[in-house]
ZADO-404391 format. One line per 2 residues: number of its first residue (from 1); for each residue x, y, z of N, C-alpha, C. Coordinates in pm, whole numbers. Example, Ala and Ser with C-alpha at 12.3 -4.5 7.8 and 13.67 -1.06 7.14 Angstrom:
BEGIN
1) 1319/-569/780/1230/-450/780/1320/-330/780; 1285/-225/708/1367/-106/714/1290/3/787
This chain:
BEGIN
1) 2406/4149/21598/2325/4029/21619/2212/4026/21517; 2177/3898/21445/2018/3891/21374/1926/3944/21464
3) 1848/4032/21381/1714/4042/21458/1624/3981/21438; 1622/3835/21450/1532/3727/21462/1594/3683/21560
5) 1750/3693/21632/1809/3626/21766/1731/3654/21876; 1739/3543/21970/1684/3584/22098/1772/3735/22175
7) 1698/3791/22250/1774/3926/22308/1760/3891/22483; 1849/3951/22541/1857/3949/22706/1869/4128/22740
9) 1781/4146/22846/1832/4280/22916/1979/4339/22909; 2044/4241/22868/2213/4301/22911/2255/4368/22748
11) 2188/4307/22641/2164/4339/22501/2116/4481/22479; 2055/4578/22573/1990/4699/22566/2056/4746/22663
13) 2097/4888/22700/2171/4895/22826/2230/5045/22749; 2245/5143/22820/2297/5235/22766/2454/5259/22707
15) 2545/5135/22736/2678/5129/22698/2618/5046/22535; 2515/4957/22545/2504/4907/22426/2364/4976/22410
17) 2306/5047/22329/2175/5118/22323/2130/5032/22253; 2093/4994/22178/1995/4940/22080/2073/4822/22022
19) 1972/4662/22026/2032/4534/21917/2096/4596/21764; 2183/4571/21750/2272/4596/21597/2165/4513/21533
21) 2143/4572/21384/2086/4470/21276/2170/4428/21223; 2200/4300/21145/2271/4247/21105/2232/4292/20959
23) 2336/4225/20846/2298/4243/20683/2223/4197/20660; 2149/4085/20639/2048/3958/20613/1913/4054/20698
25) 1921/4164/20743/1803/4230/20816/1695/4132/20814; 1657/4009/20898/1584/3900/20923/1502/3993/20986
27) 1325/3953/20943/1196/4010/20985/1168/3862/21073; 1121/3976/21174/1051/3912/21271/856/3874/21257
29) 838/3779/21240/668/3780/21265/573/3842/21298; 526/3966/21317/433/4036/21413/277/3990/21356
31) 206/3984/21461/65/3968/21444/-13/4129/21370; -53/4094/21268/-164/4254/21239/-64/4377/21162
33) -157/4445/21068/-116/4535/20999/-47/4640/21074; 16/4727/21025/57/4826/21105/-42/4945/21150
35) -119/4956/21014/-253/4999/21064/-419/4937/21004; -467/4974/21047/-634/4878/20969/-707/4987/20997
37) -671/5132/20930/-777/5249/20920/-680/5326/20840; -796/5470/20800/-702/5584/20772/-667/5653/20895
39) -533/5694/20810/-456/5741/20903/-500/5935/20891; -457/5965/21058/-489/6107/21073/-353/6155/21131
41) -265/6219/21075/-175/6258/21139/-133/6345/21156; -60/6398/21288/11/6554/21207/127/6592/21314
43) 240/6659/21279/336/6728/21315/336/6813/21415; 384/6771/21547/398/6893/21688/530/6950/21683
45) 550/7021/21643/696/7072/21655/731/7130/21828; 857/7095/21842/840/7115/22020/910/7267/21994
47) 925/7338/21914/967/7467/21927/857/7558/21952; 694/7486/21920/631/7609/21900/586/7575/22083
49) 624/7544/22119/535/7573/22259/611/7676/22348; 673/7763/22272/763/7876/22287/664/8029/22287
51) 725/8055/22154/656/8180/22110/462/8166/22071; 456/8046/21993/301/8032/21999/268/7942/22103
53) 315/7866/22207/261/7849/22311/143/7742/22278; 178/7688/22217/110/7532/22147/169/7411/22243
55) 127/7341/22297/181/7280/22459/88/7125/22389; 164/7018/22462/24/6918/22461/-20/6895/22488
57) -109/7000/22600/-288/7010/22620/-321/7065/22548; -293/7127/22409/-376/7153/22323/-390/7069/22204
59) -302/7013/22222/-320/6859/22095/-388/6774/22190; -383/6777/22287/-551/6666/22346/-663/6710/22342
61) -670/6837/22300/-861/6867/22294/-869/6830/22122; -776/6744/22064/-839/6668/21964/-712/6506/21900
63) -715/6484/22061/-667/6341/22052/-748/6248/21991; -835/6295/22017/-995/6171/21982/-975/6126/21845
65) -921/6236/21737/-976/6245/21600/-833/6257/21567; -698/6231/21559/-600/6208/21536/-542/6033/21587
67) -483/5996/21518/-423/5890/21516/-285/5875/21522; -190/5981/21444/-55/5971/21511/-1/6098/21514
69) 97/6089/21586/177/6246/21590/324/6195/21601; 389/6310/21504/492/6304/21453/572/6416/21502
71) 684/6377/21610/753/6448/21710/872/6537/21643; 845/6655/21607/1002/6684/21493/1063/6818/21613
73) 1157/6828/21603/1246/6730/21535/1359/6646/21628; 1416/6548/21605/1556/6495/21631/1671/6527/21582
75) 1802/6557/21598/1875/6638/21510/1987/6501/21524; 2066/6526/21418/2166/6441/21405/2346/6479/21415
77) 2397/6436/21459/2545/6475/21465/2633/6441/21410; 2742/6445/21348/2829/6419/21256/2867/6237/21231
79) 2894/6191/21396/2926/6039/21394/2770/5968/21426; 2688/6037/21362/2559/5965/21367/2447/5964/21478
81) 2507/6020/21609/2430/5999/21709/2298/6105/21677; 2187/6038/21717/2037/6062/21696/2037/6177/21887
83) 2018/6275/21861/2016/6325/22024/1891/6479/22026; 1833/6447/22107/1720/6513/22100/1771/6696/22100
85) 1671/6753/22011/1743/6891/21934/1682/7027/22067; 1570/6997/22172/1553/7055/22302/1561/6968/22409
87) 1663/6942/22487/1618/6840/22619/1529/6960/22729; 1517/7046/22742/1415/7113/22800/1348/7121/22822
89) 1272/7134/22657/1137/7093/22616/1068/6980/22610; 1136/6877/22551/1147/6732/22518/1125/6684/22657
91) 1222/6660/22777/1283/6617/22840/1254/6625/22963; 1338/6770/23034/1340/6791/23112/1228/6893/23214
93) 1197/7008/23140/1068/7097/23180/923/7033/23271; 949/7062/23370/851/7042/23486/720/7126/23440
95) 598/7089/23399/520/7120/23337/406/7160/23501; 358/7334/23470/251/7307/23574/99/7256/23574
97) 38/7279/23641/-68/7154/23634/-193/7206/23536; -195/7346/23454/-303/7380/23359/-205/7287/23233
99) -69/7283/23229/-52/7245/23093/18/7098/23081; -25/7017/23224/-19/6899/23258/-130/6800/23196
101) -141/6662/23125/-237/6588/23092/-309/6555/23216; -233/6509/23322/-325/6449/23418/-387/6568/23521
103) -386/6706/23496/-381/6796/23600/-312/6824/23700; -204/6748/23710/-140/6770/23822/3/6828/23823
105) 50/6952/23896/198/6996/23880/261/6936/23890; 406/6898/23752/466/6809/23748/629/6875/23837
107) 703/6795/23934/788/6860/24028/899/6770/23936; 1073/6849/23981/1177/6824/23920/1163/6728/24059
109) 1227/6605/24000/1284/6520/24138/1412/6464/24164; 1464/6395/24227/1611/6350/24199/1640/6202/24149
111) 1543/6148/24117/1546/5996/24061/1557/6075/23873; 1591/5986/23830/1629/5979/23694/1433/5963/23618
113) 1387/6068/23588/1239/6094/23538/1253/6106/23391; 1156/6123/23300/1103/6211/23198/1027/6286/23244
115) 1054/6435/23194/942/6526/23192/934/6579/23085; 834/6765/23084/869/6741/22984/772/6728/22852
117) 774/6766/22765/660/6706/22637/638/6587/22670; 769/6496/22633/740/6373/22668/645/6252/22704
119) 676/6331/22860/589/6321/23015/467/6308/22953; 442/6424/22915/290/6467/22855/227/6351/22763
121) 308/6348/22662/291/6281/22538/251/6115/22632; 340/6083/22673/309/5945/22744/152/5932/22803
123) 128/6036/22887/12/6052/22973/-85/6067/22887; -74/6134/22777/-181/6159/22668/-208/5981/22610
125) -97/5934/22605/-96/5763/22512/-182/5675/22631; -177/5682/22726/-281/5626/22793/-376/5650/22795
127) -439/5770/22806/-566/5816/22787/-639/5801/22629; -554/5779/22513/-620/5785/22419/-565/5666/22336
129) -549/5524/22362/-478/5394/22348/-449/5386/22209; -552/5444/22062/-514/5512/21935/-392/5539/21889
131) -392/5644/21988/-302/5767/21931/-105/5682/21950; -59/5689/21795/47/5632/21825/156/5755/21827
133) 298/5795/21862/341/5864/21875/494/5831/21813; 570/5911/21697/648/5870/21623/787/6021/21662
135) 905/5954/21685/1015/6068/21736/1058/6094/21573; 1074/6210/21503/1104/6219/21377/1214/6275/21341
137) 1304/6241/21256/1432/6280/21264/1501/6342/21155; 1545/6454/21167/1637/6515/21025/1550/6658/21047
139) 1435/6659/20893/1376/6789/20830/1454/6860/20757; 1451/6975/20773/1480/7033/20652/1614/7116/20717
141) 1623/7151/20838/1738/7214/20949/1833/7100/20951; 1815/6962/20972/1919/6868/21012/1896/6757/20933
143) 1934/6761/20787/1939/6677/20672/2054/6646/20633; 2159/6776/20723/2271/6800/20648/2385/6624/20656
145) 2348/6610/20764/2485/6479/20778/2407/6381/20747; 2292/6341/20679/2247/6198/20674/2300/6123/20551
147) 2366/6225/20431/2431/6135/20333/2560/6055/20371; 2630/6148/20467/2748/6081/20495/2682/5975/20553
149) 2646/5984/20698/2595/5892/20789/2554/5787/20698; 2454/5759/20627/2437/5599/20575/2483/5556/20469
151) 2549/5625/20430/2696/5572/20343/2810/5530/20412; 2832/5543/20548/2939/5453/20625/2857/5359/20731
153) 2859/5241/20704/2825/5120/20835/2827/5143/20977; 2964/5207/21016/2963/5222/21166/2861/5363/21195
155) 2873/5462/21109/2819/5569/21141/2623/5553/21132; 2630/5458/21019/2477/5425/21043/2438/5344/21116
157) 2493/5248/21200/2476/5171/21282/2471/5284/21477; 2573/5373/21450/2581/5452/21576/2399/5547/21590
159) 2359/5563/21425/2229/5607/21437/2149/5514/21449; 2115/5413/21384/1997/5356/21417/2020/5310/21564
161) 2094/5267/21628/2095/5192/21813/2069/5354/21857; 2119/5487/21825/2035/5586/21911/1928/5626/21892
163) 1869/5643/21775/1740/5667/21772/1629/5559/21812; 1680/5438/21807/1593/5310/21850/1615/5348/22012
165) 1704/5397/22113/1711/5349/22191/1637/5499/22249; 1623/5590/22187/1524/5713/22188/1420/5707/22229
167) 1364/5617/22095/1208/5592/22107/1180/5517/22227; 1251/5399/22258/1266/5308/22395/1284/5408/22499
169) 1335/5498/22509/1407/5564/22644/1255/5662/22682; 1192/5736/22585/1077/5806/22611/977/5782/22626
171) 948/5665/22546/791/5599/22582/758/5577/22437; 814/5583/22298/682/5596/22196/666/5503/22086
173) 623/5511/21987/574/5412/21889/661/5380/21743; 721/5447/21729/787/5443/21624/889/5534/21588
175) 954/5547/21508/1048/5626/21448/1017/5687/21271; 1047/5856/21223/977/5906/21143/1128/5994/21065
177) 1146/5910/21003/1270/5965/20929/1280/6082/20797; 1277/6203/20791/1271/6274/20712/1419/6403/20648
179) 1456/6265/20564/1604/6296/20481/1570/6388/20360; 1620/6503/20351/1565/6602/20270/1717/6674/20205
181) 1659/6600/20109/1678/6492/20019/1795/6410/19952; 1810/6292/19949/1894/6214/19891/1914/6286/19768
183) 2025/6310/19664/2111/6387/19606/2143/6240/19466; 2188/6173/19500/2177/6072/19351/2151/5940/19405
185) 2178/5848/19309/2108/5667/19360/2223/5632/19449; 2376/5673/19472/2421/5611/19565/2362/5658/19752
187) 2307/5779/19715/2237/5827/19829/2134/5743/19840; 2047/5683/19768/1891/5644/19773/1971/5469/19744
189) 2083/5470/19752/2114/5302/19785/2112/5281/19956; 2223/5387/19968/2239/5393/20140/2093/5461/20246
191) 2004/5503/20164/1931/5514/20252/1820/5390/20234; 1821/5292/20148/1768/5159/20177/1816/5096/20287
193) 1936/5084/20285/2042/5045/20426/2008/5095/20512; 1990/5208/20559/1952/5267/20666/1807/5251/20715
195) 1739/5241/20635/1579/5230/20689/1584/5029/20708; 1665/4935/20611/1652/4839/20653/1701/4780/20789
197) 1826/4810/20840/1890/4810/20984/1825/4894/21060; 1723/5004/21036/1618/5043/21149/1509/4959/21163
199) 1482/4957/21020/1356/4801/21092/1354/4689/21143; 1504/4668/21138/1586/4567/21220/1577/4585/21337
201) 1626/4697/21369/1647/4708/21501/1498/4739/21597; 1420/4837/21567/1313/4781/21571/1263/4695/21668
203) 1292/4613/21525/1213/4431/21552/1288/4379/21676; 1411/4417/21637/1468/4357/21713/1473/4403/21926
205) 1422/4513/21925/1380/4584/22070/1260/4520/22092; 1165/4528/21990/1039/4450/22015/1053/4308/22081
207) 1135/4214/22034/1122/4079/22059/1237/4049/22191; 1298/4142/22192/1427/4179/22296/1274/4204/22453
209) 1220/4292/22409/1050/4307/22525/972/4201/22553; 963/4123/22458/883/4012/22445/765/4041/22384
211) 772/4147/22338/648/4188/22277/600/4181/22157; 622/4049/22066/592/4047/21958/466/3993/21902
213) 393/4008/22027/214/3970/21999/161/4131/22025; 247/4229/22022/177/4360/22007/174/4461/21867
215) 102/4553/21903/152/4587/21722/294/4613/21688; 353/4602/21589/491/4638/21546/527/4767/21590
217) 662/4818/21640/653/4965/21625/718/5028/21475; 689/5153/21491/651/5206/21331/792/5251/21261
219) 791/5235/21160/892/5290/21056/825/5361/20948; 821/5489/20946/805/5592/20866/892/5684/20751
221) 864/5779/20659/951/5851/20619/855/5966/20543; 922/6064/20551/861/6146/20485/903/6201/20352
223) 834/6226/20269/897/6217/20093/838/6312/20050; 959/6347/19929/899/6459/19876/761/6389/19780
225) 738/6552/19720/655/6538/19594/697/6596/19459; 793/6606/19495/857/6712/19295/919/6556/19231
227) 899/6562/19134/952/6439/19049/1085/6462/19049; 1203/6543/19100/1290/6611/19052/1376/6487/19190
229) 1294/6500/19314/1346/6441/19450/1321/6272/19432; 1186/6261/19407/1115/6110/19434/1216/5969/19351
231) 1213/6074/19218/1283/5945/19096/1410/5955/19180; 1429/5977/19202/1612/5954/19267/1579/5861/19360
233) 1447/5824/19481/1462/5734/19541/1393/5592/19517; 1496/5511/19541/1462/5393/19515/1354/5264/19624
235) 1217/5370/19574/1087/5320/19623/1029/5175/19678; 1047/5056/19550/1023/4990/19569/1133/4912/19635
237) 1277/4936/19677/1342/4825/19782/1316/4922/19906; 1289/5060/19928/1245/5114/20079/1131/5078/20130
239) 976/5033/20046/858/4993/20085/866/4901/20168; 992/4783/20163/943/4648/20184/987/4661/20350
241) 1041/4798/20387/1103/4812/20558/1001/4936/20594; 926/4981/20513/869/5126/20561/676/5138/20592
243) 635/5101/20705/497/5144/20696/374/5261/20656; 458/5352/20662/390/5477/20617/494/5581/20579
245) 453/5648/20450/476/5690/20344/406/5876/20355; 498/5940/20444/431/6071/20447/458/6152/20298
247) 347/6171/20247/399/6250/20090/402/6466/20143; 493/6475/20125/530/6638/20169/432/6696/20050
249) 283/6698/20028/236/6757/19900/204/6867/19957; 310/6954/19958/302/7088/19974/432/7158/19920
251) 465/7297/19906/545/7369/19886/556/7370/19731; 454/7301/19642/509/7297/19489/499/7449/19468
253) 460/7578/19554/515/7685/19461/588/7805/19571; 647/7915/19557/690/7971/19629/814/8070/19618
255) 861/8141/19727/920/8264/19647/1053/8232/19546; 1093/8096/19527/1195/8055/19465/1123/8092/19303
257) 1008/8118/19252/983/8102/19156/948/8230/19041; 924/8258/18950/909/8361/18853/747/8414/18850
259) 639/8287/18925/545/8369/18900/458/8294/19050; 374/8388/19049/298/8296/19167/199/8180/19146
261) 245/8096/19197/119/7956/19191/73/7885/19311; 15/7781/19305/-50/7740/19400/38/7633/19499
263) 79/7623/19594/134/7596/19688/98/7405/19695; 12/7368/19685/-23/7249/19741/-160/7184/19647
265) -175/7199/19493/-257/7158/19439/-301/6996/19389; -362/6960/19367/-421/6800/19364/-359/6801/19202
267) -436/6911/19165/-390/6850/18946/-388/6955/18938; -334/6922/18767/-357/7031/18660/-266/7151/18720
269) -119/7156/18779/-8/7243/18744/132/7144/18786; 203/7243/18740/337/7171/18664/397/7084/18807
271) 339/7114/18941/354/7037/19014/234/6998/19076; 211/6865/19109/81/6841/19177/71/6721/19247
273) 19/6693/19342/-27/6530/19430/-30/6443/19332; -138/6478/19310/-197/6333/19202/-66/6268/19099
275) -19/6363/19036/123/6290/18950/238/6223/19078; 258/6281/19164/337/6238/19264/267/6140/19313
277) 149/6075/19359/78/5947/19432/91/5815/19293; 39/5922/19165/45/5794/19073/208/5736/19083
279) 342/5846/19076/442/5757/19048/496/5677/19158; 412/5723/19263/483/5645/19400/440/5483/19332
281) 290/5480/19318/213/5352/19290/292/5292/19189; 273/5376/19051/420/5298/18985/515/5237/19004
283) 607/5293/19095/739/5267/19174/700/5124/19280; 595/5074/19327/584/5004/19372/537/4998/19546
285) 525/5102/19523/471/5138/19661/295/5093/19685; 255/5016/19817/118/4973/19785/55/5108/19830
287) -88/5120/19801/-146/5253/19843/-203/5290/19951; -210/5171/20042/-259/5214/20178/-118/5248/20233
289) -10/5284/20181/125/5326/20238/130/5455/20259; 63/5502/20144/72/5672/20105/-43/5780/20164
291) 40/5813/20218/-65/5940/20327/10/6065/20299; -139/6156/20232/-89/6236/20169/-117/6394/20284
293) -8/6458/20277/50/6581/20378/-16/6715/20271; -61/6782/20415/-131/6847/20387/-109/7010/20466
295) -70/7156/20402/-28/7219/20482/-161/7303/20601; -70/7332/20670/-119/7401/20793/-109/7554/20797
297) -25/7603/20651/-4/7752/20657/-6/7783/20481; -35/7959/20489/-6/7975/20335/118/8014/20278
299) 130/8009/20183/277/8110/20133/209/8229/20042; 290/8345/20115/205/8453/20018/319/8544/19937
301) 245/8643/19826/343/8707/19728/245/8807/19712; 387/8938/19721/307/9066/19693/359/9134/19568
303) 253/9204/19528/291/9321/19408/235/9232/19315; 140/9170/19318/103/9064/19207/-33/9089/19185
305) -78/9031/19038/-233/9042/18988/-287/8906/19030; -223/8773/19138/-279/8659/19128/-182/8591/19121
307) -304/8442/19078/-205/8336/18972/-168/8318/18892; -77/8280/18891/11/8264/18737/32/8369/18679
309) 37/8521/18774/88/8606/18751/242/8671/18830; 311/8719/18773/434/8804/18846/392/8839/18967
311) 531/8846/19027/533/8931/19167/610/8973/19191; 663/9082/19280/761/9134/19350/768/9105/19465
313) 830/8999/19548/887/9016/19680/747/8913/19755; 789/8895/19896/668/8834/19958/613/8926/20117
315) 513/8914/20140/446/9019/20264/543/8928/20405; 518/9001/20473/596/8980/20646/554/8850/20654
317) 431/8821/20624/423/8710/20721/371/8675/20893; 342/8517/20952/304/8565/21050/445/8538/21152
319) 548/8455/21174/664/8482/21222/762/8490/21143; 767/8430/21017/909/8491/20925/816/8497/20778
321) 976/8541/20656/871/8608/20547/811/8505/20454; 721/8559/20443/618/8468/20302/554/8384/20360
323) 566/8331/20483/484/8268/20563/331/8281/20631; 224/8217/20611/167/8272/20715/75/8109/20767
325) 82/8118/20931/-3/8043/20993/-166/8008/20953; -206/7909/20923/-357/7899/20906/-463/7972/20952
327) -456/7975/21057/-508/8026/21176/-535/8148/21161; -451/8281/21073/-476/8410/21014/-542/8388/20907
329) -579/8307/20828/-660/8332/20694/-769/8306/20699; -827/8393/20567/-771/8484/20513/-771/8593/20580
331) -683/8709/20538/-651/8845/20633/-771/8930/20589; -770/8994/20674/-863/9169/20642/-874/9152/20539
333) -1011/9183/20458/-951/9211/20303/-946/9166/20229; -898/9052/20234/-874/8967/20132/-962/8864/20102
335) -1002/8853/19981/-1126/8784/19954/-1073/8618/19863; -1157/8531/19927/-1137/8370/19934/-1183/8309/19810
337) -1094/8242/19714/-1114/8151/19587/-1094/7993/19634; -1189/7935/19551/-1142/7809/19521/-1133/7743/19356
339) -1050/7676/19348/-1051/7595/19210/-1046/7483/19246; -1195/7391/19211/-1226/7246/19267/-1185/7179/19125
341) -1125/7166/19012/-1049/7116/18913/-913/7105/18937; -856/7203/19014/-680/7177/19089/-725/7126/19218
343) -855/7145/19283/-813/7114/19428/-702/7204/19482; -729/7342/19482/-641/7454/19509/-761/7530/19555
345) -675/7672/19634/-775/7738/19709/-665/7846/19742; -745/8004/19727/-634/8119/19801/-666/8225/19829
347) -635/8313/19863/-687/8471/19918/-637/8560/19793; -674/8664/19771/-640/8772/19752/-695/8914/19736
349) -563/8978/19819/-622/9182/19827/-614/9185/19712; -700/9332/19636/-690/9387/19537/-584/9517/19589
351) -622/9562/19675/-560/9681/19771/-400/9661/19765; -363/9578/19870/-202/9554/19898/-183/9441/19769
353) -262/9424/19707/-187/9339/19580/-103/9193/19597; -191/9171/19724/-146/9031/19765/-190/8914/19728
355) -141/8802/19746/-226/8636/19691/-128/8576/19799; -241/8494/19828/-151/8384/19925/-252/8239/19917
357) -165/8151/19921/-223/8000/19850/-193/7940/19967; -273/7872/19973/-343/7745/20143/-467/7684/20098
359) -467/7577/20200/-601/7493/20157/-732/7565/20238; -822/7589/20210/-922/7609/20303/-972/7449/20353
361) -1105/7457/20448/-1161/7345/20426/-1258/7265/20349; -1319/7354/20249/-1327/7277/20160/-1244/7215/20081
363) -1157/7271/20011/-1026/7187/19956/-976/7066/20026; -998/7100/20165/-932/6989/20232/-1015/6841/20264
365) -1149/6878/20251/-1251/6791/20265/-1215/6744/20066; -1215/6759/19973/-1168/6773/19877/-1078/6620/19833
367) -974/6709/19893/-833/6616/19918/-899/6509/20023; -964/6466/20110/-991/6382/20159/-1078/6280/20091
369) -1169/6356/20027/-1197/6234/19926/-1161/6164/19817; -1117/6226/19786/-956/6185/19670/-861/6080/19777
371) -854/6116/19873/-756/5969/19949/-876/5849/19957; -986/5843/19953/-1068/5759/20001/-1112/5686/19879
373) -1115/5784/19778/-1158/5721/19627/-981/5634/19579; -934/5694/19646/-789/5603/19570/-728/5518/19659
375) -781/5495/19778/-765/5359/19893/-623/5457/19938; -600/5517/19960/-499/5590/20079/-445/5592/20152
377) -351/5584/20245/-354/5538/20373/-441/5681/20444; -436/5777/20432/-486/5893/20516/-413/6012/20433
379) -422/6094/20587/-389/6281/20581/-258/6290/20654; -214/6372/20669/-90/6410/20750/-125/6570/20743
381) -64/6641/20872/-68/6784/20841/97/6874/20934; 122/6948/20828/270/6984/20885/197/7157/20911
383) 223/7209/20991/158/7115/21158/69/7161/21248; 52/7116/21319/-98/7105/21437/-60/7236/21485
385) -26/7337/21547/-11/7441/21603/-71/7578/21517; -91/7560/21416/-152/7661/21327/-220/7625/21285
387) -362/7513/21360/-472/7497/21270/-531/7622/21369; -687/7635/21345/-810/7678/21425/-854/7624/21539
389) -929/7683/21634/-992/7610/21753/-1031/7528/21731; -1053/7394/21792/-1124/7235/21753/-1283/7253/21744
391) -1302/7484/21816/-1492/7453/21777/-1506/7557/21673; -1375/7628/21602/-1416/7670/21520/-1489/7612/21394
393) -1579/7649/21314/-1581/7568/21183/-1511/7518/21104; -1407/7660/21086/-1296/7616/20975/-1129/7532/21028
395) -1176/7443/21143/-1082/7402/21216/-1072/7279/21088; -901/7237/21059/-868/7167/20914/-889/6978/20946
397) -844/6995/21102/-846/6830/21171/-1006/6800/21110; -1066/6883/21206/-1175/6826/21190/-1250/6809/21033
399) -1235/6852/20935/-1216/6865/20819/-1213/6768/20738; -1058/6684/20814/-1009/6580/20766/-1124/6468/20820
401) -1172/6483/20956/-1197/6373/21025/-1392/6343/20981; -1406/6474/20940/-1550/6486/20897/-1552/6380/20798
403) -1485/6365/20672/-1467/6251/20579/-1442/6136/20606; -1277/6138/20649/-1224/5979/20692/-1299/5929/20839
405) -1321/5991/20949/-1374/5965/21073/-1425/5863/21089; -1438/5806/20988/-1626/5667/20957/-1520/5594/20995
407) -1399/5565/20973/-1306/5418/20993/-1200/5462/20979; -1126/5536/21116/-1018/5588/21162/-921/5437/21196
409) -734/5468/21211/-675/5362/21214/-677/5327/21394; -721/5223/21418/-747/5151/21557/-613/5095/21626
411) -495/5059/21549/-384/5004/21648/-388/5071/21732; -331/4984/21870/-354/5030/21971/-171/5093/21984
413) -119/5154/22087/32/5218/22074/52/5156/22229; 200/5192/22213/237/5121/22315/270/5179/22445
415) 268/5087/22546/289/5159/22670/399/5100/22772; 464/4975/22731/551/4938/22823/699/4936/22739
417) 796/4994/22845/923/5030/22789/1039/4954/22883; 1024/4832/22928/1110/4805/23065/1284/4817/23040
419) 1282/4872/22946/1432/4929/22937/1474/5054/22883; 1375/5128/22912/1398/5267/22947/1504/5352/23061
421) 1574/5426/23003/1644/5466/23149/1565/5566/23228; 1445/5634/23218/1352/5638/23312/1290/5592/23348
423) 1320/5627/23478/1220/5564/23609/1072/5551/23577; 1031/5688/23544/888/5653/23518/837/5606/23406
425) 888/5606/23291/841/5523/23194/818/5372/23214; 940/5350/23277/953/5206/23327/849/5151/23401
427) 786/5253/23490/662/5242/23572/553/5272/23529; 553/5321/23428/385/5307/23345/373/5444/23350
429) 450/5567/23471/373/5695/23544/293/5642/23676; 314/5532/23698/274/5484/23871/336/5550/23999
């Protein structure tokens, strides 16, 4: 069906999940930008509320100062279906009442519920009307089938009606697509197709609600930053379906490489933000699109004199190797640099002969003004579970929010889903 057609309840329905976009992907009217602030965002991964025990009562002791969160991951299946990668976590998990939003122990019942992150996540969207909430799909684990998938019609059509009917079924704001990475231009043709029949569809759930005097819901993607990924995609026909533009400016260095460098620098090395923001702008992308990602952990290398020096091998790490969580730096020992000409920042032992590259917060206050001097859309941070306490000093949110904070993004997110197949979504949580 066009998604400019009128829609009926019988049009959404779990035998038919989501309005089909048609070719002609017809835009619907919405009142208001998608956003009218900078954006603060960052990544909950639902795995860590496992081993680090990162839950979302701890992303509400700084709901205030965030603006969206980006749900990763969604995993994808061969004939396209979008199907959530923990229903446990996600889903089903009866949450007790310390790690409940509203305080109260959440009970398994026999009516058809969300619980669950979810649950949470919903209860949090009322309390903080801001905060928009985006289901994100692929990464770097489940990238593998998205070339096939939007290179065949039916198979991209079986994804966009499930992931549209996702976001509808849980409660949230948008959808956050992160294809890593399209491989040549017939890939970065079909993934125009694919992001255009999602914004279709979309639109088309929106006006199917009647809700097209509310804000739009969101279409996202997340992109690299190596010139090696970006030029392959074809920027300016994805802008004209995509509201925000997560730039991955991180990982430009790491154990793939011959010498150690800086992980996530602004300028001045062979990979950097700033060359990656200018060619987005080139490419045609406007600049309040581009919100530039920002890491949450370091990558470290041992047996080395530094930067831009050799190494042998990388240290343990804080759960796998070369890794380490924010939240540990810098270690014992290891004594703290910055270079405010790269907008880079890193540790290093003389002892264990270590270097490990992360942003501190100055760098990051840094990088925040660099989004503000170049009209930006915001920050992004991959991810919230390895920053600092919200009263430590060197906590990175607040960091971000110390700069941009003056005129954070105000859309309000949404809260009614009347074709949800839960009960309680459907009911507000009444």
């Amino acid at each position: 069906m066009s998604a400019s057609a009128p829609a009926t309840e019988q049009q959404f329905t779990n035998d038919n999940p989501a309005p089909a976009a048609d070719s002609n992907n017809n835009q619907i009217p919405f009142n208001g930008p998608a956003t009218n602030g900078s954006i603060i965002a960052g990544y909950f991964a639902n795995w860590k509320i496992y081993e680090r025990k990162y839950n979302v009562t701890d992303l509400a002791l700084q709901a205030e100062k965030l603006t969206h969160i980006l749900y990763a991951f969604a995993k994808i299946e061969e004939n396209g279906q979008v199907v959530l990668s923990d229903a446990w976590a996600d889903v089903e998990q009866p949450l007790p009442a310390d790690l409940a939003i509203n305080g109260v122990d959440d009970v398994a019942d026999q009516g058809e519920n969300v619980h669950g992150n979810f649950k949470q996540l919903y209860l949090l969207k009322q309390k903080y009307r801001h905060l928009k909430i985006s289901l994100s799909v692929g990464g770097a684990s489940w990238s593998t089938n998205f070339a096939a998938i939007a290179a065949d019609p039916a198979k991209r059509q079986t994804f966009v009606q499930s992931a549209v009917k996702l976001v509808a079924d849980v409660g949230l704001d948008g959808l956050d697509i992160d294809w890593e990475f399209p491989n040549d231009d017939n890939e970065a043709a079909s993934y125009v197709q694919l992001l255009a029949e999602a914004r279709a569809a979309l639109d088309a759930y929106q006006q199917q609600c009647q809700q097209v005097d509310q804000p739009r819901f969101l279409l996202s993607v997340a992109v690299p930053c190596g010139p090696d990924n970006y030029r392959k995609l074809r920027l300016s026909e994805m802008q004209q379906y995509v509201d925000i533009f997560y730039l991955m400016a991180y990982d430009y260095a790491g154990s793939w490489d011959n010498v150690c460098g800086h992980q996530a620098a602004c300028y001045n090395c062979p990979l950097n933000t700033n060359q990656a923001v200018n060619d987005y702008l080139a490419a045609g992308v406007p600049s309040q699109k581009l919100v530039v990602g920002l890491p949450m952990y370091g990558r470290g290398f041992s047996n080395t004199d530094g930067p831009q020096c050799a190494y042998q091998g990388v240290p343990q790490g804080t759960w796998e190797a070369g890794l380490f969580d924010y939240n540990c730096l810098p270690k014992p020992g290891a004594t703290e640099y910055t270079d405010m000409e790269k907008l880079a920042s890193w540790s290093y032992d003389p002892n264990l002969r270590e270097f490990i590259t992360y942003d501190t917060p100055e760098v990051i206050s840094a990088k925040c003004n660099y989004i503000k001097q170049n009209n930006l859309g915001g920050a992004m941070f991959w991810e919230l579970s390895a920053d600092r306490h919200p009263e430590d000093p060197r906590n990175l949110v607040n960091a971000v929010y110390n700069v941009l904070g003056d005129q954070t993004d105000t859309v309000s997110n949404h809260l009614q889903y009347p074709y949800s197949r839960y009960e309680n979504v459907r009911s507000q949580m009444a």
